[in-house]
C-alpha positions as CSV (number, residue, x, y, z in Angstrom):
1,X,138.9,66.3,82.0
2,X,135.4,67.3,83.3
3,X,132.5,65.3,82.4
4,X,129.1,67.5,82.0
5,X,126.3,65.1,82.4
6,X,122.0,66.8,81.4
7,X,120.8,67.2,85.3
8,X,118.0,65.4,86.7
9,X,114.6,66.1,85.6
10,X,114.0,68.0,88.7
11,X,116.6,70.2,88.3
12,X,115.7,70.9,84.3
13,X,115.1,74.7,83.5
14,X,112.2,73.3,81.1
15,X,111.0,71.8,83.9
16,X,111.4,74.4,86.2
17,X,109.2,76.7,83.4
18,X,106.6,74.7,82.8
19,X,105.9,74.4,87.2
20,X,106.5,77.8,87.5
21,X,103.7,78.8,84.6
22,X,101.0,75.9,86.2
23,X,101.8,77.2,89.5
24,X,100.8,80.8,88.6
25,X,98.0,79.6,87.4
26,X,96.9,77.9,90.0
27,X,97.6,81.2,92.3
28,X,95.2,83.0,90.3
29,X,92.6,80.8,89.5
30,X,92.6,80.7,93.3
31,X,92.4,84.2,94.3
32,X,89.5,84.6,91.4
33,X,87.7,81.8,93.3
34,X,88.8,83.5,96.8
35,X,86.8,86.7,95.5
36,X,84.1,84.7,93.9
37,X,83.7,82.9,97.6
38,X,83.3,86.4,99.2
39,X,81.0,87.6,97.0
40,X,78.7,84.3,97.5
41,X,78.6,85.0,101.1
42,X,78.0,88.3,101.0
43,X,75.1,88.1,98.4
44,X,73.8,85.8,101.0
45,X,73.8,87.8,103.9
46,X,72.8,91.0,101.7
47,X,69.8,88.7,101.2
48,X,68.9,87.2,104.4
49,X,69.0,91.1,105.6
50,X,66.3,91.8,103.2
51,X,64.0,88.7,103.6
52,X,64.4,90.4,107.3
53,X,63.9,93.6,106.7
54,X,60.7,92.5,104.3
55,X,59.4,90.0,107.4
56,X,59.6,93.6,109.7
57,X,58.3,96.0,107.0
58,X,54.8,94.0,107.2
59,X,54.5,94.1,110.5
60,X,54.8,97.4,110.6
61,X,51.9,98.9,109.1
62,X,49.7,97.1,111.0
63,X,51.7,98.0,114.2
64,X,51.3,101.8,113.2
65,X,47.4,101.4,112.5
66,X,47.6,99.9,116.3
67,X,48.8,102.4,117.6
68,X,47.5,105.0,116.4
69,X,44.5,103.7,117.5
70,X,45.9,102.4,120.9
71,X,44.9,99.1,120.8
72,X,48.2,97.2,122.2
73,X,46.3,94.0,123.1
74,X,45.7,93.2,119.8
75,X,49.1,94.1,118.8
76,X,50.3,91.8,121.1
77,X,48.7,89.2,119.8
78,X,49.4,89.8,116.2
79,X,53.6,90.5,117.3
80,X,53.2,86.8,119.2
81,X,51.7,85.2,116.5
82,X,54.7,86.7,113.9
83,X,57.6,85.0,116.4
84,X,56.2,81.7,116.0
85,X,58.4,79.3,114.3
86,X,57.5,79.3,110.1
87,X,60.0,76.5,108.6
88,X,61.8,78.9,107.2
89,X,66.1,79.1,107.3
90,X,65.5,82.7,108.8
91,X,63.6,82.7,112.2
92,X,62.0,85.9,113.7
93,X,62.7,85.8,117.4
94,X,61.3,88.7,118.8
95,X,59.9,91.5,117.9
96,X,58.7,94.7,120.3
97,X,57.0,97.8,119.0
98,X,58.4,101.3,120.2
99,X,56.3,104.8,119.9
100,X,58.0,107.9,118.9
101,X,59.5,108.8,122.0
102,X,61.4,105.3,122.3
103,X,58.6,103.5,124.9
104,X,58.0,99.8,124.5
105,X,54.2,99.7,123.7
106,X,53.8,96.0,122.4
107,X,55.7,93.2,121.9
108,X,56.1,89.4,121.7
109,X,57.8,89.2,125.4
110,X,55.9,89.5,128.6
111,X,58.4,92.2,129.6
112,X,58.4,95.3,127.4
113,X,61.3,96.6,126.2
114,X,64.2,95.7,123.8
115,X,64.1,92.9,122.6
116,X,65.9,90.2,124.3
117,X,69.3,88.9,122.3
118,X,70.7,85.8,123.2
119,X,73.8,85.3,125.1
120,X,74.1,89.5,124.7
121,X,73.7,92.3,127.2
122,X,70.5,94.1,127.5
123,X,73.0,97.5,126.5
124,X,73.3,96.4,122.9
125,X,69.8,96.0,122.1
126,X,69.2,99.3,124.2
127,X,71.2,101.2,122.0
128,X,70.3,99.8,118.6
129,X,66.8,100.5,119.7
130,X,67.8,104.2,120.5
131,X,69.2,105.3,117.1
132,X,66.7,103.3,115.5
133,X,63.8,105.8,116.7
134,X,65.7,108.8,115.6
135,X,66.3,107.0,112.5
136,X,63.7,107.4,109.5
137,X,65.1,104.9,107.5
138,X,65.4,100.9,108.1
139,X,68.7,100.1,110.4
140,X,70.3,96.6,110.4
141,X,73.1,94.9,113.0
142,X,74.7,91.7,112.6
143,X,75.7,90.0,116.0
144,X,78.1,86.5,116.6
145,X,77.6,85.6,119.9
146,X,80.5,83.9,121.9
147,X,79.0,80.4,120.9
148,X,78.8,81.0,117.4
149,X,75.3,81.9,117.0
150,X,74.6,84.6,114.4
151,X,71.6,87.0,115.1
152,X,70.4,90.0,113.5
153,X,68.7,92.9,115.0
154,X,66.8,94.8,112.7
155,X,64.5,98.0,112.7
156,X,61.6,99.6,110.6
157,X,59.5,102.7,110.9
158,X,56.3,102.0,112.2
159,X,54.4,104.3,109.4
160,X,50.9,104.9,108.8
161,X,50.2,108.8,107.0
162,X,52.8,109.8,109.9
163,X,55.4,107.6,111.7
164,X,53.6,106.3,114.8
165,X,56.6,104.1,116.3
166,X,59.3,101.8,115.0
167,X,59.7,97.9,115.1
168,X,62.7,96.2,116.6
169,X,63.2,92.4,116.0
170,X,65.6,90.2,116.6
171,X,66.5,87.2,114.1
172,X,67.8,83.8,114.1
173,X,70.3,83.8,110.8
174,X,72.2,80.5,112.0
175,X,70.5,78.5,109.4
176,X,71.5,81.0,106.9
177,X,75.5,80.8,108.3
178,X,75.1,77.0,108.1
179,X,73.8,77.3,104.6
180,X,76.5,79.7,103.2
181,X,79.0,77.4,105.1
182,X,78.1,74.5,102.9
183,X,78.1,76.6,99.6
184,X,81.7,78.4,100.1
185,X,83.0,74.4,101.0
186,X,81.4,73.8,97.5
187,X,82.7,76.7,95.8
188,X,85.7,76.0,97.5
189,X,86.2,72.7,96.2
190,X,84.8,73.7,92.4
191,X,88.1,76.3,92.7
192,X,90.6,74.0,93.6
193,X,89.4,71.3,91.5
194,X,89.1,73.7,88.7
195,X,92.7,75.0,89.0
196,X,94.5,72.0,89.6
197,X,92.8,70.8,85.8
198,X,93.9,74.1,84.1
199,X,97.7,73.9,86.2
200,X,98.2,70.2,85.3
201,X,96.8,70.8,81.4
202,X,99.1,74.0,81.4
203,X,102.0,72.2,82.9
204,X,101.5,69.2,80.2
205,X,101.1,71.6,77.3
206,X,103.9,73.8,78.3
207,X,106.2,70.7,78.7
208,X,105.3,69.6,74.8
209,X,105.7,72.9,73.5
210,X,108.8,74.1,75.0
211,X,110.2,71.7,78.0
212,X,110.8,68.4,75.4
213,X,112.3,70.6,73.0
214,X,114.9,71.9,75.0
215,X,115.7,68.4,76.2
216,X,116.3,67.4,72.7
217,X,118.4,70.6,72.1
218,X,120.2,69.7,75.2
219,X,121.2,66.2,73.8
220,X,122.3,67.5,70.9
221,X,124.1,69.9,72.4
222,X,126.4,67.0,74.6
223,X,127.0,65.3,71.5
224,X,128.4,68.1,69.5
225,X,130.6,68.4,72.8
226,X,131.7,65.0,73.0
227,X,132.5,65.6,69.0
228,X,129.7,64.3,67.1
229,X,129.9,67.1,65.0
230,X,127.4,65.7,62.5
231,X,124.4,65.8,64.5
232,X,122.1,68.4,63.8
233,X,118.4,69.2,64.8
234,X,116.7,69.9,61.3
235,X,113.8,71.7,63.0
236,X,111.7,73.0,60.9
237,X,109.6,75.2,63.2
238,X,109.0,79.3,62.7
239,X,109.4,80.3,66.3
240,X,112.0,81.3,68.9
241,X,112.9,77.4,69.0
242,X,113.4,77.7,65.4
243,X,115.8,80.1,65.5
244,X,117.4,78.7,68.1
245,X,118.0,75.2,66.5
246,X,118.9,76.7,63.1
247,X,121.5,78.4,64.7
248,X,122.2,75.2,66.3
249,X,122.5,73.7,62.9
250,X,125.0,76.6,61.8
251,X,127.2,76.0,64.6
252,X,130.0,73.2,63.2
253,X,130.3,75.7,60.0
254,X,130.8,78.8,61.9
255,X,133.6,77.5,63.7
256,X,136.5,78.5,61.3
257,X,134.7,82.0,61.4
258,X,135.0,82.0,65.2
259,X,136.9,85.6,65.5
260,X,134.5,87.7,63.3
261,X,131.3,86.2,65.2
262,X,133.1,87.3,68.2
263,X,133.4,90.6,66.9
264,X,129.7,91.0,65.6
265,X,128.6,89.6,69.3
266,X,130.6,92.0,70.9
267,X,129.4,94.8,69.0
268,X,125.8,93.6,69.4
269,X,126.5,93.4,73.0
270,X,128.2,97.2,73.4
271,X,124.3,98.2,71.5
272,X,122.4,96.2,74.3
273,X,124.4,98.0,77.2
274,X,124.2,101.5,75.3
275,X,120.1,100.4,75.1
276,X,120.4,99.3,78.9
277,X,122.0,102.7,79.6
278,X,119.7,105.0,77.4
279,X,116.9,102.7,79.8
280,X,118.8,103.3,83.2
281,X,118.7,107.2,81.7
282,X,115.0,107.6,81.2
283,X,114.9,105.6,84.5
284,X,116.2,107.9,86.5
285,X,113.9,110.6,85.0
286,X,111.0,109.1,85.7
287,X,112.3,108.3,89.5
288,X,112.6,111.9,90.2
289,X,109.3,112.5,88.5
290,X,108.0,110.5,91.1
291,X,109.8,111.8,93.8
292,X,108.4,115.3,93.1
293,X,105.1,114.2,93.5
294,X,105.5,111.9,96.3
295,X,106.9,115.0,98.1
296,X,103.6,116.3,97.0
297,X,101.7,113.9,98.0
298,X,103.2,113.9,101.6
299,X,101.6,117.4,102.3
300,X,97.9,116.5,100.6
301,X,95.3,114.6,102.3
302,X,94.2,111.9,99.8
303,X,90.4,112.4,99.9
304,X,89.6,115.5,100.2
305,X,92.9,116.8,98.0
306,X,93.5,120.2,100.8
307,X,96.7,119.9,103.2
308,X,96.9,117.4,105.4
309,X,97.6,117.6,109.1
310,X,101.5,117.3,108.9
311,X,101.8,120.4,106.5
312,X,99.1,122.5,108.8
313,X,101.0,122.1,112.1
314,X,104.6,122.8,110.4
315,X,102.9,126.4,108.9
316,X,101.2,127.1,111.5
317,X,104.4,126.8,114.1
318,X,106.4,128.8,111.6
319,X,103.7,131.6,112.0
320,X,103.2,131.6,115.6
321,X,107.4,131.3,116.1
322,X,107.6,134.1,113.8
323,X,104.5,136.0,114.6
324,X,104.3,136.8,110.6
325,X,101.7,139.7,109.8
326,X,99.5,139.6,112.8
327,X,96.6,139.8,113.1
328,X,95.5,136.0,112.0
329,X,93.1,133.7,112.6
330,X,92.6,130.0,113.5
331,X,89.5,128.2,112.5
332,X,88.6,124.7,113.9
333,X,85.2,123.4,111.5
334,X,83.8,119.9,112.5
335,X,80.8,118.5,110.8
336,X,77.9,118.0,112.7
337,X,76.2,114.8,113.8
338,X,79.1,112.8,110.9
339,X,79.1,109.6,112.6
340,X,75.5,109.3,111.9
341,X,75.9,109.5,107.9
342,X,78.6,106.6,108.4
343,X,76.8,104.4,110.4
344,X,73.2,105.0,108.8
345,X,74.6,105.5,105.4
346,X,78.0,103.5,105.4
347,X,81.7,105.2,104.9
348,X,81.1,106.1,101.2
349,X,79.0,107.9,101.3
350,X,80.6,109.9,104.6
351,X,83.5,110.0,102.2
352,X,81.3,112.0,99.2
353,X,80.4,114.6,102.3
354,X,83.6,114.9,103.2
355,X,85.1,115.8,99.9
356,X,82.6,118.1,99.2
357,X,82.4,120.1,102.8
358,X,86.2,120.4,101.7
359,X,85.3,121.7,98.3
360,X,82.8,124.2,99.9
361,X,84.9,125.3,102.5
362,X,88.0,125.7,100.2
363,X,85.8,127.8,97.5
364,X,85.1,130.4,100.3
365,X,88.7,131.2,100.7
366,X,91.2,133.3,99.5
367,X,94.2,132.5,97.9
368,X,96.6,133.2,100.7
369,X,94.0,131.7,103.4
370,X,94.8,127.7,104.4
371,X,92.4,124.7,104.6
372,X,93.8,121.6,105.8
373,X,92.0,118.3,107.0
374,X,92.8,117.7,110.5
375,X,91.6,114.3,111.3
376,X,88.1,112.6,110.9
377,X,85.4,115.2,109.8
378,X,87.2,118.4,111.1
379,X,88.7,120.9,109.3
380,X,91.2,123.8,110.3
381,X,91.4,127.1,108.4
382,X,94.3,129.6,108.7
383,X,93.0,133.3,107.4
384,X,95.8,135.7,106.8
385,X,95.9,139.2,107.8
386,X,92.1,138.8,109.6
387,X,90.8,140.4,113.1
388,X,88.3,139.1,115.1
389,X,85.3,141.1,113.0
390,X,86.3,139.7,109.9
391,X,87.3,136.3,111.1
392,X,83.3,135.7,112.6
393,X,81.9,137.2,109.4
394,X,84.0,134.6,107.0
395,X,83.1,131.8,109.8
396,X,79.6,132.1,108.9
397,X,79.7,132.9,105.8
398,X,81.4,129.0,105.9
399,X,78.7,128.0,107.9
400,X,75.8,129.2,105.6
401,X,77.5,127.9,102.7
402,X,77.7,124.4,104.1
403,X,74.2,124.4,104.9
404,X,73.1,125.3,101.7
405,X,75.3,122.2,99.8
406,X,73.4,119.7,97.4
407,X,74.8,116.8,99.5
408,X,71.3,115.0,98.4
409,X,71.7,115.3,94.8
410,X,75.4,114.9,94.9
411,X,75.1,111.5,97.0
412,X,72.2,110.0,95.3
413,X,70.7,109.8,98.4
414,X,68.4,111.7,101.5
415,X,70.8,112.6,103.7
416,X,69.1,115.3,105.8
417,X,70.5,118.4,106.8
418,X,74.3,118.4,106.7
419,X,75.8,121.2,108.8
420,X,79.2,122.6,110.2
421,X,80.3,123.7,114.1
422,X,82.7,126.1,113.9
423,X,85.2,127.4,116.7
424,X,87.2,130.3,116.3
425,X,90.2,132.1,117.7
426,X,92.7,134.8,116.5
427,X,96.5,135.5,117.2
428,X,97.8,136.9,119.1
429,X,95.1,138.4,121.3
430,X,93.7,134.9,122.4
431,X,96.6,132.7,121.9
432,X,100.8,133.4,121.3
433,X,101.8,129.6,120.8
434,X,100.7,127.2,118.4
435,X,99.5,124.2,121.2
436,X,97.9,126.8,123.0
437,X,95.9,128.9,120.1
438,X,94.9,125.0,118.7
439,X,93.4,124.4,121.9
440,X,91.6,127.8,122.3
441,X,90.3,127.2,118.9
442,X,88.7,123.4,120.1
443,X,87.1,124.5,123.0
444,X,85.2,127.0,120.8
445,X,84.5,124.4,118.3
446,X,82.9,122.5,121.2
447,X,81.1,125.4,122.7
448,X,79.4,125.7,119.1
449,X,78.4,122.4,119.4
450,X,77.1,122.7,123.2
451,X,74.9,125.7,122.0
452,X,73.3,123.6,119.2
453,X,75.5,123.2,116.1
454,X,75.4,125.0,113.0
455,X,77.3,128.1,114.1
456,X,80.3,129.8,115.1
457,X,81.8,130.6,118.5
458,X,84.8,132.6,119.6
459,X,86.9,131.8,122.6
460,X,86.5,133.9,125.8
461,X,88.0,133.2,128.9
462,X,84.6,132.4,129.9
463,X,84.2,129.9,128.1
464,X,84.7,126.0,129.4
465,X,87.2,123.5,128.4
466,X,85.2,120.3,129.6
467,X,84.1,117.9,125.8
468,X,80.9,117.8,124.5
469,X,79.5,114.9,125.8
């Protein structure tokens, strides 16, 4: 005969409950405090960039009145003075005043030019300078050097009535890294503290409430087995632990009336599995539901909601394999100058000018015309049953209508001019096969942009094949 023994507390399901719910707990309150840590440090840094960029800002309308009136020897003396050390956690460097056309005029250095970054190449501080001249807003780059320092390189328009130069200066933020060091190792330790409370309170609630119970019922349970069939729980609770031990209780009576329980079980189990089956039913409905628009989805770029580049190239080989209804043509559109809205404006907002140069573009066309996203900022257009007359007129039409788009208003923001290249070849008079029609159609794209952007160019033999530099 087989003894059952209760297993060790270790091995109880109550036990094994209660860990499970405290350890859950724990998980979140831990990722909550891993996105509360992220957010501390970056409203940190988003505020030592400011305290910079406010430190820069007065420097420069002084620096503008300077040169405006040409008096760099005074502006030297007033950049020197700003570099010198101020107690502060944030420490300007050095600071050197450009004029419009990107000459180093002033600064806090002996040598003009950038300014000097430590332990970095003279290049990065070159380039940052650079696009900070054609830029007419504020720019900011943060820089870890290979010992762990933390710099930032910052740049303001030198304004004055007009925009007589900009200001490039360099910062010490390693004070600020130290600090926000110390307060996520604080936050850090107000998280973990925090959820190991709330998991050992939950595990010690959750073993009252349920995990002692079920020990007790377990006990009961062995005695009734080893034929103390008097014992009984006499709970007097209204939940699922209630029900359970009143049923408990009702055991030893129901004995004699083993067969028709067995039949009323049965027949509530045949109603679970005809439930589990009406389930698996609208289960499987829903699953092809889904597949449908997965298959969807496959053939859709995600942002900007035209064809992706997968669908484009299978259409477009069927076409040129079957040379359906010629004449066609291929449009390649890219949007000009793009990387500057990401990197002066973040990718966002490039993402708001994308969707709506797709919106644009897609509004201009007819119904059996194509538009599909072909990677980054370009765009390719198929238009049925078009020459090459027709084909340059709808180009610029696209071009026009691009260049008229509220981007500002839409964006919430000045974005400048926002314009489209666009290259253009038609089948088959300049291309028979689909690699070589796509690549026809690029090298007119980058002839566009070679000839100044914002307008369209059809491929010649004429024309070259080297990039756009």
């Amino acid at each position: 005969m087989t003894t059952n023994t209760l297993p060790r507390k270790s091995q109880r399901l109550g036990t094994r409950l209660a860990s499970v719910v405290a350890l859950t707990l724990l998980f979140v309150v831990g990722g909550a405090g891993a996105v509360a840590i992220s957010l501390t440090a970056q409203a940190y840094r988003e505020e030592t960039l400011q305290r910079a960029a406010a430190m820069l800002t007065m420097l420069a309308g002084p620096a503008a009145l300077a040169v405006a009136d040409s008096t760099f020897d005074k502006l030297d003396g007033y950049l020197c003075e700003a570099v010198r050390p101020n107690g502060q956690d944030i420490q300007l460097l050095s600071v050197v005043t450009l004029d419009s056309a990107g000459r180093a005029v002033a600064g806090s250095t002996d040598a003009l030019g950038p300014p000097p970054i430590p332990g970095e190449s003279h290049q990065i501080s070159q380039q940052f300078s650079e696009q900070a001249v054609r830029s007419p807003h504020p720019m900011w780059r943060r820089l870890v050097s290979a010992r762990g320092a933390v710099y930032l390189i910052v740049s303001a328009p030198a304004v004055s009535g007009l925009r007589w130069g900009t200001l490039v200066g360099v910062f010490d933020a390693q004070l600020v890294e130290i600090r926000i060091t110390r307060t996520l190792r604080y936050v850090l330790l107000i998280v973990f503290l925090t959820a190991g409370l709330l998991a050992a309170v939950t595990y010690a609630a959750f073993s009252r409430m349920a995990v002692q119970p079920m020990q007790e019922l377990a006990h009961a349970a062995e005695s009734i087995r080893r034929g103390q069939h008097g014992k009984r729980l006499n709970w007097h609770r209204r939940d699922e632990l209630g029900m359970m031990a009143a049923s408990f209780d009702h055991m030893a009576e129901e004995v004699e009336r083993f067969t028709d329980s067995l039949q009323r079980k049965v027949a509530e189990r045949s109603a679970q599995i005809e439930e589990k089956n009406r389930e698996l039913h609208f289960a499987n409905t829903q699953l092809r539901v889904v597949n449908t628009e997965l298959e969807r989805l496959a053939h859709v770029d995600p942002l900007t909601t035209v064809a992706n580049r997968r669908s484009f190239d299978a259409e477009l080989l069927q076409l040129t394999q079957r040379a359906v209804n010629p004449p066609w043509a291929l449009l390649m559109c890219d949007i000009d100058y793009f990387k500057r809205v990401n990197d002066t404006f973040g990718h966002p907002v490039g993402d708001v000018v994308l969707r709506e140069v797709a919106r644009l573009l897609r509004d201009e066309l007819r119904g059996a015309d194509r538009i599909a996203r072909y990677g980054g900022e370009e765009f390719v257009i198929l238009l049925a049953d078009t020459g090459p007359e027709t084909a340059m007129e709808v180009a610029r039409r696209l071009v026009t209508v691009v260049s008229r788009g509220e981007f500002d208003r839409i964006a919430g923001l000045a974005l400048g001019a926002i314009t489209v290249s666009i290259g253009v070849a038609v089948y088959p008079e300049d291309g028979g096969v689909q690699d070589q029609l796509l690549d026809r159609t690029d090298v007119a794209l980058y002839a566009a942009k070679a000839a100044g952007r914002n307008r369209v160019v059809r491929w010649s033999p004429e024309l070259t094949t080297a990039p756009l530099s």
